[in-house]
C-alpha positions in Angstrom: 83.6 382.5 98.3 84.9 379.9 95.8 84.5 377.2 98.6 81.0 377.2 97.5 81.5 376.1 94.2 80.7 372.2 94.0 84.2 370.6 94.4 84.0 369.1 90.9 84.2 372.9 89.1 87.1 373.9 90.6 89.0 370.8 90.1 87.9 371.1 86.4 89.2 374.8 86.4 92.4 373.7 87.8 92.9 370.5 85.3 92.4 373.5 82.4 95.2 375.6 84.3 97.5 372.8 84.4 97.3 371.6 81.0 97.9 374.8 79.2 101.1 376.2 82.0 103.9 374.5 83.1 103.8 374.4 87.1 106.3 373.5 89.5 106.1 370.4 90.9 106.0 372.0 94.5 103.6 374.2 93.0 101.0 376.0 96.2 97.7 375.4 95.1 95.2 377.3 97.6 91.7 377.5 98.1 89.9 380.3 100.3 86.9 378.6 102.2 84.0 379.9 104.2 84.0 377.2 107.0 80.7 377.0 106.5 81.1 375.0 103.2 82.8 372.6 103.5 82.1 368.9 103.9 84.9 366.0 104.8 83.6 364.4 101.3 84.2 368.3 99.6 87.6 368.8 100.9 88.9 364.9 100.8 87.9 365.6 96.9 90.0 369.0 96.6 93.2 367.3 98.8 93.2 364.3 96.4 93.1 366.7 93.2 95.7 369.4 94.0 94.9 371.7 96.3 97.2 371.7 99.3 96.0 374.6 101.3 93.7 376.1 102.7 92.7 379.5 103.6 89.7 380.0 106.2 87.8 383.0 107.0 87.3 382.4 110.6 87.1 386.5 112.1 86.2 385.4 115.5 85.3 382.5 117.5 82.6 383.8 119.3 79.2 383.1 117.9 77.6 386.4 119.1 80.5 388.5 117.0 80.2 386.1 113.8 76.6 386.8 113.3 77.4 390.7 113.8 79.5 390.7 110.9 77.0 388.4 109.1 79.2 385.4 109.0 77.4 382.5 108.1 79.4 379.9 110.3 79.7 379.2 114.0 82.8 378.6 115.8 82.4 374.9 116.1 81.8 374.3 112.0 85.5 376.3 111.9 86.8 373.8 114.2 85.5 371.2 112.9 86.0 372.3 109.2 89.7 372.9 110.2 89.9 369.3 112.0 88.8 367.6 108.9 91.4 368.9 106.6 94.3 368.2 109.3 92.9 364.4 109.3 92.9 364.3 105.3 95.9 365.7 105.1 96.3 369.2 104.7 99.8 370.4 106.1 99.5 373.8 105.5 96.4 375.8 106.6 95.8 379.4 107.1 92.7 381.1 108.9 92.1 384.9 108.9 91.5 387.2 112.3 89.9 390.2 112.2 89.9 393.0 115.3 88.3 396.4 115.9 84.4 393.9 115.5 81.5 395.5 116.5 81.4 394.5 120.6 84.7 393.3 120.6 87.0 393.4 123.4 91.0 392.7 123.7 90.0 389.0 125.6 88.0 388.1 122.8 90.9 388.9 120.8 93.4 386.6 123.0 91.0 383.7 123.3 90.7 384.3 119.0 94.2 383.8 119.1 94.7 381.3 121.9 92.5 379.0 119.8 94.4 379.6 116.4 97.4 378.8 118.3 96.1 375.5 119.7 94.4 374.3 116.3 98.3 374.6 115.0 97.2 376.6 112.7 100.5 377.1 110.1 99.3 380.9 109.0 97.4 383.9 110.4 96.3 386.9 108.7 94.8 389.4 110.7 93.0 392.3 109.5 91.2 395.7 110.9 87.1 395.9 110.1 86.8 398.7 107.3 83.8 400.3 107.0 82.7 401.1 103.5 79.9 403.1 102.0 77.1 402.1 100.6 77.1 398.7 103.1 75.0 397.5 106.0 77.5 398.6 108.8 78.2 401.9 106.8 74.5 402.9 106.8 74.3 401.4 110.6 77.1 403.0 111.3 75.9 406.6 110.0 72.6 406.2 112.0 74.8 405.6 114.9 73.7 402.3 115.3 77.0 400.3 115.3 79.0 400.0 118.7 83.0 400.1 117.7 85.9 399.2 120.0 87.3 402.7 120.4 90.6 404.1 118.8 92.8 403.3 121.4 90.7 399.7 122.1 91.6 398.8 118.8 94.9 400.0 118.7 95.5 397.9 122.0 94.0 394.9 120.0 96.7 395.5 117.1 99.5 395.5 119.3 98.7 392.3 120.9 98.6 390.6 117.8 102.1 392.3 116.3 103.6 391.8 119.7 102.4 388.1 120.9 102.0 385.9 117.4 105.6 386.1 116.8 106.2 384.6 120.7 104.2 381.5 119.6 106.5 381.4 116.6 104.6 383.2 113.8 106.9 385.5 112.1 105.5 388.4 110.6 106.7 388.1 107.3 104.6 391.4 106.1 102.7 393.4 107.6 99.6 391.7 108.1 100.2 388.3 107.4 102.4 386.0 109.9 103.7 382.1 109.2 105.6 379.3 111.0 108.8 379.0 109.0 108.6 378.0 105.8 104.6 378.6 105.3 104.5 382.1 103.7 102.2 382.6 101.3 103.5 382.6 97.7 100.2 383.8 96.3 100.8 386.8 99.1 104.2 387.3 98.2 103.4 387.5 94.6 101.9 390.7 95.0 104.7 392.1 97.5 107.4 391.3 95.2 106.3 392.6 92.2 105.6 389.4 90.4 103.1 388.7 87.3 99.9 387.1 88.0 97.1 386.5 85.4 93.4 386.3 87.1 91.1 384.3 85.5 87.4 384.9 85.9 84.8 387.3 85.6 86.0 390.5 87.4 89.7 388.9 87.9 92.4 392.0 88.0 95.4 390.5 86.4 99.5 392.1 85.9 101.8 391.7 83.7 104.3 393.4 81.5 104.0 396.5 83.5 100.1 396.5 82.7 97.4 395.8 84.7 94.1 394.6 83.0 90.8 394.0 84.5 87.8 391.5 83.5 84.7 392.5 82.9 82.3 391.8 86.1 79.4 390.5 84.1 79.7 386.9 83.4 77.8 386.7 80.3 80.3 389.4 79.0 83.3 387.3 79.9 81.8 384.3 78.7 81.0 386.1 75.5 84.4 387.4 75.5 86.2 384.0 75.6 84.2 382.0 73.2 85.3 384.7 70.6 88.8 383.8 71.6 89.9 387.4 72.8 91.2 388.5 75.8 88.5 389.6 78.1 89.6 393.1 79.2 87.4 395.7 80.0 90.3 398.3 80.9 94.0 398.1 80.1 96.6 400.6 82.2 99.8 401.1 81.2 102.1 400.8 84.5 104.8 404.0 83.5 108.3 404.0 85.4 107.5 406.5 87.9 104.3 404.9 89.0 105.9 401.1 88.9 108.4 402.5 91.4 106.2 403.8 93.4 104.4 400.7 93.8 107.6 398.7 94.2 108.7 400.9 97.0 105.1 400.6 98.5 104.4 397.0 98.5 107.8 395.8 98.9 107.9 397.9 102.4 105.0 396.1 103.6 107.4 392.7 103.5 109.2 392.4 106.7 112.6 392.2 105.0 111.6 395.3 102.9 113.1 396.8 99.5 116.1 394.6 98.1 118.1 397.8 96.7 120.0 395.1 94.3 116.8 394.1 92.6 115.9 398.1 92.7 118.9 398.8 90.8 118.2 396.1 88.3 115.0 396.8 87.8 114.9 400.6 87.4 118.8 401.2 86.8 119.4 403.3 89.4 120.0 403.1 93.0 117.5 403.9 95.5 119.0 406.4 97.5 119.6 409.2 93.9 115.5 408.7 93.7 115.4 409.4 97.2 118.0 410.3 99.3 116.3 413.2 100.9 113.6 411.1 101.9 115.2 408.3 103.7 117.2 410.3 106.2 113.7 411.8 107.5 112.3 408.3 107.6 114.8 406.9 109.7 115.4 410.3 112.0 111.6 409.5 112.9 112.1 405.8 113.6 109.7 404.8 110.5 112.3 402.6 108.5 116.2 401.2 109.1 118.2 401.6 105.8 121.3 399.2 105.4 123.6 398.3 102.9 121.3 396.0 101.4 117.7 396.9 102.4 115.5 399.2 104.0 112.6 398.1 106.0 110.1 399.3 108.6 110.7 399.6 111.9 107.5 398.1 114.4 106.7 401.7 114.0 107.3 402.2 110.4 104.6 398.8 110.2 102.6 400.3 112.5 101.8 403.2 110.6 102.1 401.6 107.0 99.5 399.2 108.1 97.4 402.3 108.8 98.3 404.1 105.6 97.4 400.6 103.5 93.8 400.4 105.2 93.2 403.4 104.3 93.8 403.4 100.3 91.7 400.2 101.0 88.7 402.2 102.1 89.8 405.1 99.4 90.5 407.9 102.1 
């Protein structure tokens, strides 16, 4: 949670980052937050320094489900974290919802979004609870001891989201993530569009030149690493052709407007439909994607099930 850092260390970093790159001077500078700490002095420092928005990990906003999921915030420090930053200043905030909790039910879910909507809240990212190995809901849940919504509850809960944010003028720009015009995520987008991105800190994953690199996890090691003025990688892979189209196919289908096949041709020098022209017809005849002249892009099905697909490479099925 870098919200927990004192404010001073992560303007510090940020000074560091903007004397050694050249940044736009409409440059999106955002910091993730755990409601739960921050302070009106704390974020009146940050907005006076740089940063210009903010990302919260709300979940839920009822108390009983927060503490399920070990959140260590109520619903009133979110609101009142949230109403602090709109009187300092901040004009572009973001909170994330989660669905499928433990005890959670579809009203729940509307009043979650009925409050995000009345905070005017600029972006919502919603997201399905995963449960992973070797955790305190994956052991509870093997013991049978954790209480899900079931399929078709949670499913129900998807829908809602995918079908009502956009009526109270969020567009879903990708398939998790929805925005009032003009407040994407660039940071988000990044990732979708195949740009570079450099991550700096211990166990940052970072991309560029059709490699990816990874830091080491230990910060002594990456301290270590950096005062001997070398790059810090602890494992280098080469992105080849085949897998870098893959991925661009992958992620860019998760963007609402989907694969630009001009910047597919001038990437890779080919058009998409020779890589896969036997594919696309298939898609399409199963209502999963819409192919045009100029893009392809999932249908509310095609989402539907990619968001399905994505979670699970998350979770490594």
């Amino acid at each position: 949670t870098p919200s927990i850092l004192p404010p001073d260390l992560i303007i510090r970093a940020l000074n560091t980052v903007k004397a050694n790159f050249a940044l736009n001077s409409d440059i999106e500078i955002t910091l993730e937050a755990n409601p739960g700490t921050v302070d009106e002095q704390k974020l009146q420092y940050l907005y006076q320094n740089g940063i210009n928005r903010l990302s919260f990990g709300v979940q839920a906003v009822q108390d009983n489900l927060l503490q399920k999921i070990g959140r260590i915030h109520t619903i009133k420090e979110a609101e009142m974290a949230i109403e602090i930053a709109q009187k300092i200043g901040f004009k572009n905030i973001s909170v994330d919802l989660m669905y499928g909790l433990p005890g959670q039910t579809l009203e729940m879910l509307k009043e979650a979004v009925s409050w995000a909507v009345n905070k005017n809240i600029q972006h919502i990212s919603i997201y399905g609870l995963q449960i992973e190995e070797n955790t305190v809901f994956g052991r509870l849940y093997d013991q049978g001891n954790l209480i899900l919504p079931s399929e078709d509850e949670s499913e129900m809960m998807y829908d809602y989201l995918t079908e009502q944010l956009p009526k109270y003028n969020y567009n879903r720009y990708e398939i998790s993530n929805f925005a009032k015009t003009g407040y994407e995520s660039r940071h988000n987008l990044a990732y979708w569009q195949d740009k570079f991105y450099l991550g700096l800190g211990a166990g940052a994953h970072g991309y560029y030149n059709q490699k990816r690199v990874q830091n080491p996890f230990d910060i002594d090691e990456y301290i270590k690493k950096c005062n001997q003025k070398i790059l810090p990688f602890i494992n280098e892979e080469i992105v080849d052709e085949k897998a870098h189209i893959e991925e661009f196919c992958f992620l860019g289908l998760r963007m609402a407007k989907g694969i630009d096949k001009e910047i597919f041709k001038q990437k890779f020098n080919t058009d998409i439909e020779s890589l896969y022209g036997e594919i696309l017809p298939n898609l399409e005849k199963d209502g999963l994607i819409i192919n045009t002249q100029k893009y392809i892009y999932l249908t509310f099905k095609g989402m539907k099930f990619g968001n399905q697909r994505s979670e699970e490479r998350r979770v490594g099925k």
